[in-house]
Biopython code that builds the backbone (N, CA, C, O; Angstrom):
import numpy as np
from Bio.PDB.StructureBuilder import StructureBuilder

atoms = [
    (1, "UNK", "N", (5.168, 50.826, 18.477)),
    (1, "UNK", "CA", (5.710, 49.698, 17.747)),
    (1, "UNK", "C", (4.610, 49.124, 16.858)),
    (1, "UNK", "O", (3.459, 48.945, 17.255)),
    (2, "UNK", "N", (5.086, 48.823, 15.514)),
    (2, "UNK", "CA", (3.866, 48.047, 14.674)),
    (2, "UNK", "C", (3.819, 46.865, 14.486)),
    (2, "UNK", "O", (4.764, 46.092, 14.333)),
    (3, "UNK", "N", (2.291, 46.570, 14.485)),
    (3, "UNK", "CA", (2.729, 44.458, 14.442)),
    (3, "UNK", "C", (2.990, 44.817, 13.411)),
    (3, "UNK", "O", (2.701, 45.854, 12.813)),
    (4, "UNK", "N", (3.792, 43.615, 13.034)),
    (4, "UNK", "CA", (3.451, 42.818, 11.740)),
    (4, "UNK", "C", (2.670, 41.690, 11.513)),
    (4, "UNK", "O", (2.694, 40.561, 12.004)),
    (5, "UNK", "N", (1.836, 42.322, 10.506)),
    (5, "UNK", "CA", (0.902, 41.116, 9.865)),
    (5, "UNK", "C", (1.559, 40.585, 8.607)),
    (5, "UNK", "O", (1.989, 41.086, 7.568)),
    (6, "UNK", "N", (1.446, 39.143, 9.215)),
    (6, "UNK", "CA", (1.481, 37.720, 8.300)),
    (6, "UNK", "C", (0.712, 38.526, 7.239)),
    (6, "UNK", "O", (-0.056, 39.487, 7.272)),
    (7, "UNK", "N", (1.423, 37.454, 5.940)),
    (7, "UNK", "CA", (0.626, 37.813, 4.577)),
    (7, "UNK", "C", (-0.700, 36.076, 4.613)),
    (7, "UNK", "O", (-0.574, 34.986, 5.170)),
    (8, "UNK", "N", (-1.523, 36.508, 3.960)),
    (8, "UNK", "CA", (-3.051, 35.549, 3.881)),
    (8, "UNK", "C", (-2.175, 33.927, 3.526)),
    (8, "UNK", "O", (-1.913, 33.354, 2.469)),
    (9, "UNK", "N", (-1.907, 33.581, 5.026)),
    (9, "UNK", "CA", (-2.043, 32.046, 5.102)),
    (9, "UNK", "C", (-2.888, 31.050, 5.427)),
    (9, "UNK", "O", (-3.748, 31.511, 6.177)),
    (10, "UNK", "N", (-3.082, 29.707, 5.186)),
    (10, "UNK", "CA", (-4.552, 29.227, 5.494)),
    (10, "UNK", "C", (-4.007, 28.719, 6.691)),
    (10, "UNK", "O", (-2.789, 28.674, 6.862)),
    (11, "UNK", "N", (-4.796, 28.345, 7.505)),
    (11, "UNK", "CA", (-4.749, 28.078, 8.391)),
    (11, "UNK", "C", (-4.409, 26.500, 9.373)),
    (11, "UNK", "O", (-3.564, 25.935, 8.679)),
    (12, "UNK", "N", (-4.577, 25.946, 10.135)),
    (12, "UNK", "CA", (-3.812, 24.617, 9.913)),
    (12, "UNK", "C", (-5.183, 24.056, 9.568)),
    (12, "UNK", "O", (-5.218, 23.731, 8.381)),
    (13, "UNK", "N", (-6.550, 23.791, 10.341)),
    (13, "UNK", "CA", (-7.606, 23.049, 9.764)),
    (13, "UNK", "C", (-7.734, 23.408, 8.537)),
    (13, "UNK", "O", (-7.548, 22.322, 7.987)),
    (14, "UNK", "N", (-7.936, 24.224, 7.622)),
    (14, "UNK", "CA", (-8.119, 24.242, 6.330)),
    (14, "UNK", "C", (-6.901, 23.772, 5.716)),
    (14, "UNK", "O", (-6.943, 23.889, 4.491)),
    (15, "UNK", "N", (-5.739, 23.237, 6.203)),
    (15, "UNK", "CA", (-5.033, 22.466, 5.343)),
    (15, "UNK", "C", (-4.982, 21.492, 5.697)),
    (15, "UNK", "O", (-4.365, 20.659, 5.033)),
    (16, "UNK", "N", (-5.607, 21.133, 6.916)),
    (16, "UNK", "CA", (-6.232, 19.119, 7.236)),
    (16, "UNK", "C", (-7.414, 18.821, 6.030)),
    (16, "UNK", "O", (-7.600, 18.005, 5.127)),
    (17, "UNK", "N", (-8.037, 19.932, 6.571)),
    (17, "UNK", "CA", (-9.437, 19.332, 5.717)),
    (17, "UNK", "C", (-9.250, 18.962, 4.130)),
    (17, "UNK", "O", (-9.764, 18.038, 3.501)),
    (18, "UNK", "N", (-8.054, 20.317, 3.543)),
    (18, "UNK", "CA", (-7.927, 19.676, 2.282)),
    (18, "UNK", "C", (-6.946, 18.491, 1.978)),
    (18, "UNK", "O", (-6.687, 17.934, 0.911)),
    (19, "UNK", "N", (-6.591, 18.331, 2.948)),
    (19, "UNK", "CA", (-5.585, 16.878, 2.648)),
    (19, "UNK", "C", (-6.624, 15.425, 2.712)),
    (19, "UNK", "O", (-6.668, 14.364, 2.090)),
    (20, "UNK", "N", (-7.409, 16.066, 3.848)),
    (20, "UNK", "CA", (-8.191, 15.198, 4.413)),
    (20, "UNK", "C", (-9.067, 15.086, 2.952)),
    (20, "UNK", "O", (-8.623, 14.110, 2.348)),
    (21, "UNK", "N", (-9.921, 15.601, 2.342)),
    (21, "UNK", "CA", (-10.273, 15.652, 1.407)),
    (21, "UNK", "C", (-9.950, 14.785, -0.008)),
    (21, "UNK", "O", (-10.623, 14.040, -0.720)),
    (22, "UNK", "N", (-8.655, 15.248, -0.029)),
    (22, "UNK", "CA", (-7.827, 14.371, -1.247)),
    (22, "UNK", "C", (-7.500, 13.117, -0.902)),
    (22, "UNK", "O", (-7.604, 12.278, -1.796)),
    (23, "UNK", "N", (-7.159, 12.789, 0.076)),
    (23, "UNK", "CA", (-6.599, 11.346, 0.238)),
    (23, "UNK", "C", (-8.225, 10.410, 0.196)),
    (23, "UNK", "O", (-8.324, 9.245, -0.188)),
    (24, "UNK", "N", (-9.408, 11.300, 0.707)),
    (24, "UNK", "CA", (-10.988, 10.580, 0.710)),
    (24, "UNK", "C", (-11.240, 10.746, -0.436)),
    (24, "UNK", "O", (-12.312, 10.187, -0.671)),
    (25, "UNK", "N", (-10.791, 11.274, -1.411)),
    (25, "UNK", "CA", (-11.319, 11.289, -3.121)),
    (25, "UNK", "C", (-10.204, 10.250, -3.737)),
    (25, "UNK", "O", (-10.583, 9.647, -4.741)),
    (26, "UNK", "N", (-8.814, 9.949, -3.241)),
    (26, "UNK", "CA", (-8.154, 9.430, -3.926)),
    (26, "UNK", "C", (-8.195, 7.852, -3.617)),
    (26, "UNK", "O", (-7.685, 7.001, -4.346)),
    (27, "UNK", "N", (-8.740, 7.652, -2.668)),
    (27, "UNK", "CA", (-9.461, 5.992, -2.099)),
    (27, "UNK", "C", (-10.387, 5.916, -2.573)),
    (27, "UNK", "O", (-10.619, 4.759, -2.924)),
    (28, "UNK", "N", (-11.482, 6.918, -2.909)),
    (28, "UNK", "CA", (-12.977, 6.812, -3.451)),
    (28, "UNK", "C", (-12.831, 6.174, -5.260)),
    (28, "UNK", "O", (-13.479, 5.310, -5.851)),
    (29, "UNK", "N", (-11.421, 7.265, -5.808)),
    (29, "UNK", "CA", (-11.320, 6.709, -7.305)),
    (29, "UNK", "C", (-10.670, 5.028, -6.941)),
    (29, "UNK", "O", (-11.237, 3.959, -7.170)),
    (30, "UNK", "N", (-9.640, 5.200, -6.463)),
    (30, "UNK", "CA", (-8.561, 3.604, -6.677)),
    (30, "UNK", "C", (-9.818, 2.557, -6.165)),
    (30, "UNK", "O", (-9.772, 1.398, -6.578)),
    (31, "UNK", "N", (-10.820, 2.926, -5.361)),
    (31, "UNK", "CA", (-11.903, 1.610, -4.836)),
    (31, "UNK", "C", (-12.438, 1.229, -6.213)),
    (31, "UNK", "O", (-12.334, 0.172, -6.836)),
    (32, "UNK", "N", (-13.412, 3.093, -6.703)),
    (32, "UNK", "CA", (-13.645, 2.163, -7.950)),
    (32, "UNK", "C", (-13.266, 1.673, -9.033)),
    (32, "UNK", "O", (-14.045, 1.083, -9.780)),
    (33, "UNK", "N", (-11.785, 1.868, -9.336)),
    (33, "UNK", "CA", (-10.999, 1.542, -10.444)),
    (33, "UNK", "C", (-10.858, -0.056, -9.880)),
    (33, "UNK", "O", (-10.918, -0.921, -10.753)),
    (34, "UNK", "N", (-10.763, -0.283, -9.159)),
    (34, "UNK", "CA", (-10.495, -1.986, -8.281)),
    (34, "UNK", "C", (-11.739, -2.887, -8.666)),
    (34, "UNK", "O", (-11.718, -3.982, -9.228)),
    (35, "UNK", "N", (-13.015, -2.030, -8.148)),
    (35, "UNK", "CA", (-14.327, -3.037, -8.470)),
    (35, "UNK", "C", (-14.533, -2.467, -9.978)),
    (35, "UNK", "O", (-15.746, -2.548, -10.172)),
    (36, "UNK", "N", (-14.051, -2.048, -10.876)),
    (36, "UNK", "CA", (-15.145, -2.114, -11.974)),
    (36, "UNK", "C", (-13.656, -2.794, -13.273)),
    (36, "UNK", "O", (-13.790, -3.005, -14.479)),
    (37, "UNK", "N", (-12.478, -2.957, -12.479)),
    (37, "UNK", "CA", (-11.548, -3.496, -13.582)),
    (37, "UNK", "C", (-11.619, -5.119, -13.568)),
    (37, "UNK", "O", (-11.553, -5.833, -12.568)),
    (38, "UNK", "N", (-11.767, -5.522, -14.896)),
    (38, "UNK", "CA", (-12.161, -6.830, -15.828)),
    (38, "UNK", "C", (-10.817, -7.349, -15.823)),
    (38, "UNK", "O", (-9.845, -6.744, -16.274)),
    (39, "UNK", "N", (-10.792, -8.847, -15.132)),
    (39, "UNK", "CA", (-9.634, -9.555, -15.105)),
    (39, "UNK", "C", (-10.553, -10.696, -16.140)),
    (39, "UNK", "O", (-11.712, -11.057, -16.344)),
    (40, "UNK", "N", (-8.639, -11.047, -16.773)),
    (40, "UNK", "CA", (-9.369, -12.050, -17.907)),
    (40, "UNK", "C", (-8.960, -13.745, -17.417)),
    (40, "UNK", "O", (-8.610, -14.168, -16.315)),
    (41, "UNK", "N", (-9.134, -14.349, -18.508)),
    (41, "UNK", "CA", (-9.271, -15.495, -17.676)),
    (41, "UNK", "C", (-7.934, -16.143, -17.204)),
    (41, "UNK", "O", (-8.044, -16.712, -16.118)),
    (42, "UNK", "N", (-7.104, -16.172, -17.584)),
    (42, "UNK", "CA", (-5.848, -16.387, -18.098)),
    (42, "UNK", "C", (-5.348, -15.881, -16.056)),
    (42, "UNK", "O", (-4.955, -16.651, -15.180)),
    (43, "UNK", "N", (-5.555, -14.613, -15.981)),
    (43, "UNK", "CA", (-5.270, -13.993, -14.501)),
    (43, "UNK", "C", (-6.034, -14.875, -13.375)),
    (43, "UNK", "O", (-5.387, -15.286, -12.412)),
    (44, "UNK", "N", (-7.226, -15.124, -13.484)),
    (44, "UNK", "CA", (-7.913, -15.770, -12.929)),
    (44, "UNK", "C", (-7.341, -17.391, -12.491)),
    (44, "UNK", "O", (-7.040, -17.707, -11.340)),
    (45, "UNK", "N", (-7.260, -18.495, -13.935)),
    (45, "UNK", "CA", (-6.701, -19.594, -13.552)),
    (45, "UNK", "C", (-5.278, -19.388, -13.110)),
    (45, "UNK", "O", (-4.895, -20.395, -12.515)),
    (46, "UNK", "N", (-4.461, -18.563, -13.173)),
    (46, "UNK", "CA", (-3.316, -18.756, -12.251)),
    (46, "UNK", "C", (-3.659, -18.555, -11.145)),
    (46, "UNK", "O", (-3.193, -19.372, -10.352)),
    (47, "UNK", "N", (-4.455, -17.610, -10.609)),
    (47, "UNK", "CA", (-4.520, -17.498, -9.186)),
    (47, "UNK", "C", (-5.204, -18.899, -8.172)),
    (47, "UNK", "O", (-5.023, -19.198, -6.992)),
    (48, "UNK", "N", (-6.308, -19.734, -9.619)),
    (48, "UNK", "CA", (-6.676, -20.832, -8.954)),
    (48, "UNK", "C", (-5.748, -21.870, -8.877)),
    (48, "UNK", "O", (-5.829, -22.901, -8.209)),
    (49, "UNK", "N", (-4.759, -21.460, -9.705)),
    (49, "UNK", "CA", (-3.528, -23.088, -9.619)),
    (49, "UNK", "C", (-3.074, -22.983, -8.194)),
    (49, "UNK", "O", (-2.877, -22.023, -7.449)),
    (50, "UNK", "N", (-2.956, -24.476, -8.035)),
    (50, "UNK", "CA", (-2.659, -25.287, -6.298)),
    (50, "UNK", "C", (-1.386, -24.681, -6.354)),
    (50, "UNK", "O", (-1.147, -23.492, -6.568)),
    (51, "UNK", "N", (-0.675, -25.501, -6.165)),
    (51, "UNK", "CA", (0.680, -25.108, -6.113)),
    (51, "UNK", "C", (1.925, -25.687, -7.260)),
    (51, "UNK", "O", (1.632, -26.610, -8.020)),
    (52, "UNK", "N", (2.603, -25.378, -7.279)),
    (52, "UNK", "CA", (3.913, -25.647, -8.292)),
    (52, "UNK", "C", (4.462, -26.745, -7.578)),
    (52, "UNK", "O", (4.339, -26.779, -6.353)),
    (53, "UNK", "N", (5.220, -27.904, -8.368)),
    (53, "UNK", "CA", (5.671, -28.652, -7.870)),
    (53, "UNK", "C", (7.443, -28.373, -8.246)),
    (53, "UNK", "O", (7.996, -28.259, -9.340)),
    (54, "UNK", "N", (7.899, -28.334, -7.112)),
    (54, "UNK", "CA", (9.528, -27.762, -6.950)),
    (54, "UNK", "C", (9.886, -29.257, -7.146)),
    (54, "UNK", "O", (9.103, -30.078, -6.666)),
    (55, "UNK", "N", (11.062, -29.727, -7.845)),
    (55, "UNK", "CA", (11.744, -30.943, -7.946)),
    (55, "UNK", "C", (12.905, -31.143, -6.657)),
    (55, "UNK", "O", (13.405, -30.152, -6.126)),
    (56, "UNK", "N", (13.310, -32.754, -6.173)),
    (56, "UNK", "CA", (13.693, -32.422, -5.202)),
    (56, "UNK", "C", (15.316, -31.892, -5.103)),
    (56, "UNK", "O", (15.888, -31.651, -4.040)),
    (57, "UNK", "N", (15.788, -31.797, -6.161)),
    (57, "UNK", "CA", (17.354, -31.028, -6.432)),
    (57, "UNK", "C", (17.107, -29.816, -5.963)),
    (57, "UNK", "O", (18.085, -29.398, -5.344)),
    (58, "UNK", "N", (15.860, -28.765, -6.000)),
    (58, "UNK", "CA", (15.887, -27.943, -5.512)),
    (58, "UNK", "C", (15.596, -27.296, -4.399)),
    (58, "UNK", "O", (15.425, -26.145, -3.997)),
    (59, "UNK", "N", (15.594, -28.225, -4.082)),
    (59, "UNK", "CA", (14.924, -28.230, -2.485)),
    (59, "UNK", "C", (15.953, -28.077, -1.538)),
    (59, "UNK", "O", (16.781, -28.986, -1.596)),
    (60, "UNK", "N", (16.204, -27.062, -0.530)),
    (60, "UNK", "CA", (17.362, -27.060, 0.397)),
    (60, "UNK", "C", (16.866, -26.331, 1.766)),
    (60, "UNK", "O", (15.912, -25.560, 1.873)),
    (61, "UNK", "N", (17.711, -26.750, 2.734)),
    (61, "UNK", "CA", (17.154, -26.788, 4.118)),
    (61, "UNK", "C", (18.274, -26.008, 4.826)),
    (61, "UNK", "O", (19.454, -26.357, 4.812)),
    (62, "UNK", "N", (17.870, -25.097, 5.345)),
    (62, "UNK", "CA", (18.872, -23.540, 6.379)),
    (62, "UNK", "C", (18.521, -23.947, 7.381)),
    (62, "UNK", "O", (17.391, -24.129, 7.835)),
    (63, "UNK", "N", (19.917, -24.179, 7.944)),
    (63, "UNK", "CA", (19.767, -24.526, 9.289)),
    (63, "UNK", "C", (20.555, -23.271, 9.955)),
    (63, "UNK", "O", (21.680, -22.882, 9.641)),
    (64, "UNK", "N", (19.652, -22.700, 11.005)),
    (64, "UNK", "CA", (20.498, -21.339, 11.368)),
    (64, "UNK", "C", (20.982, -21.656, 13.031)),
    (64, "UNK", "O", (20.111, -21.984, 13.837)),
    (65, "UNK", "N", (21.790, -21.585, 13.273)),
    (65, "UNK", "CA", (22.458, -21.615, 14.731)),
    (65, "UNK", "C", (22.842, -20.525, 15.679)),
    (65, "UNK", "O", (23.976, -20.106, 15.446)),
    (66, "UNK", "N", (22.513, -20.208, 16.221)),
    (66, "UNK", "CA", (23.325, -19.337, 17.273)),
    (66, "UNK", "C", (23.546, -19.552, 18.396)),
    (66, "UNK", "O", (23.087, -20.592, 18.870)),
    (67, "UNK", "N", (24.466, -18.494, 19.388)),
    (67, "UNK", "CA", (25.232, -18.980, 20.807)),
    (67, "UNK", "C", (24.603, -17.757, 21.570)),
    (67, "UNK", "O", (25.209, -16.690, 21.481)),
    (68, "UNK", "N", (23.404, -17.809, 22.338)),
    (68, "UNK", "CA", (22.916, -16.806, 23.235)),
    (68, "UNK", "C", (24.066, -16.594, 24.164)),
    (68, "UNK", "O", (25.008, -17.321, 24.477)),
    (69, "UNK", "N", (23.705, -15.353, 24.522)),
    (69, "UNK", "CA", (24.784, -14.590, 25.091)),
    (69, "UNK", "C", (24.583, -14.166, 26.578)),
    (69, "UNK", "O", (23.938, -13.210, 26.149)),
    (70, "UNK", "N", (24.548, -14.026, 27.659)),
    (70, "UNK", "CA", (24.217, -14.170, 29.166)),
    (70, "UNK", "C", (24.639, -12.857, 29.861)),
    (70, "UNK", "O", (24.478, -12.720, 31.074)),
]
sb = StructureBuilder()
sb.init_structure("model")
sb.init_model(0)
sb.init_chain("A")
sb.init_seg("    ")
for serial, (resi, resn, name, xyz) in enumerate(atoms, 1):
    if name == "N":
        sb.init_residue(resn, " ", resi, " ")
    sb.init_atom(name, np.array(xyz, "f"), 0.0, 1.0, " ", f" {name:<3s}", serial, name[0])
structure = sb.get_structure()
């Protein structure tokens, strides 16, 4: 009886390592695209504004109820 041989597959660690690989190069670019991108000022003072003042017409209160069950 003859084996049969598989045709040249990689193996499972060599397809961790290259995943493993890409996802550590693809955090390595997005880190430095994060620290070296220039926010202008405009982005900046919104993020420092306190808060918005909601008027009180819009203001509404959910009151949720339920009947536990035993």
């Amino acid at each position: 009886m003859n084996a049969y041989k598989f045709s040249a597959m990689p193996s499972n660690a060599a397809v961790t390592s290259f995943v493993t690989v890409l996802v550590t190069a693809w955090f390595a670019l997005a880190s430095g695209a994060i620290l070296t991108d220039q926010h202008s000022e405009a982005t900046i003072e919104m993020a420092r504004a306190a808060t918005v003042d909601v008027p009180y017409e819009a203001r509404e209160t959910i009151v949720v109820e339920a009947r536990r069950s035993s």
